[in-house]
C-alpha positions in Angstrom: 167.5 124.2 194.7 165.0 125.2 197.2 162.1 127.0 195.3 162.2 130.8 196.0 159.7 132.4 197.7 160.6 134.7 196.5 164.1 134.8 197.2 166.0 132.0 199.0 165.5 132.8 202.4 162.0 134.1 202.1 160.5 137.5 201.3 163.3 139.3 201.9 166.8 139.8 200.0 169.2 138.3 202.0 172.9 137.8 202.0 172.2 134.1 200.4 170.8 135.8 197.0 173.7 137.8 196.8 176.2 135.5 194.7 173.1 134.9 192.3 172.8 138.0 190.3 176.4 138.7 189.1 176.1 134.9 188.3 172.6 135.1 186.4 174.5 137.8 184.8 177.8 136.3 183.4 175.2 133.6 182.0 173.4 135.7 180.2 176.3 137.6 178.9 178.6 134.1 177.7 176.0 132.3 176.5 176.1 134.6 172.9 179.4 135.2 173.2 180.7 131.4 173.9 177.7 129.6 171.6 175.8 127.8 173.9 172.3 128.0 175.3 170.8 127.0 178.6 166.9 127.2 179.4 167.0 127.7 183.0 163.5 126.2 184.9 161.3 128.5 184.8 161.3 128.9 188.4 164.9 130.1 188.3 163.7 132.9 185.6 161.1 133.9 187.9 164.1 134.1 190.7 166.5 135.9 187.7 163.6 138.4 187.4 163.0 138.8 191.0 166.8 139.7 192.0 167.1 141.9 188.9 163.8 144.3 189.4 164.9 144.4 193.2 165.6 148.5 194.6 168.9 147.2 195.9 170.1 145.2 192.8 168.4 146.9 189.5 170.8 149.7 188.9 173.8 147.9 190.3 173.0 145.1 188.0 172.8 147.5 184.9 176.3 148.9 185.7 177.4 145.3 186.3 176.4 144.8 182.5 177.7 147.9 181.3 181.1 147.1 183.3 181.2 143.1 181.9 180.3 144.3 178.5 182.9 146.7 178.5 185.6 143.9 179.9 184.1 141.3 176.7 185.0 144.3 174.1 188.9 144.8 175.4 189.5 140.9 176.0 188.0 140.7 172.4 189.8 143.2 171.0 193.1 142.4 172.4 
């Protein structure tokens, strides 16, 4: 992978970062749930970090959580 700068295609959130943050997100979420760990490079946490605290993804991206987290608990519970 290309090193972000900051995202893929530049400065600028583009239609390429897109597909990243639900994924970075179902990552995070499975790992505890499934029992695995993965240490990402750390210049694919700086990119995590950089899509989450974006205006156009951070409060998207805590309703995605809220919304997976809620999906986990009735799979789980059924």
């Amino acid at each position: 992978m290309v090193t972000p700068a900051p995202f893929l295609c530049g400065k600028t959130l583009g239609l390429a970062d897109c597909g990243f943050v639900p994924s970075f997100a179902i990552l995070n979420r499975l790992q505890p749930l499934l029992g695995f760990s993965i240490q990402l490079a750390e210049s694919l946490r700086a990119y995590e970090t950089t899509l989450a605290n974006h205006p156009s993804v951070k409060d998207e991206l805590a309703d995605y959580y809220d919304a997976f987290d809620s999906w986990v608990a009735a799979k789980l519970a059924a």
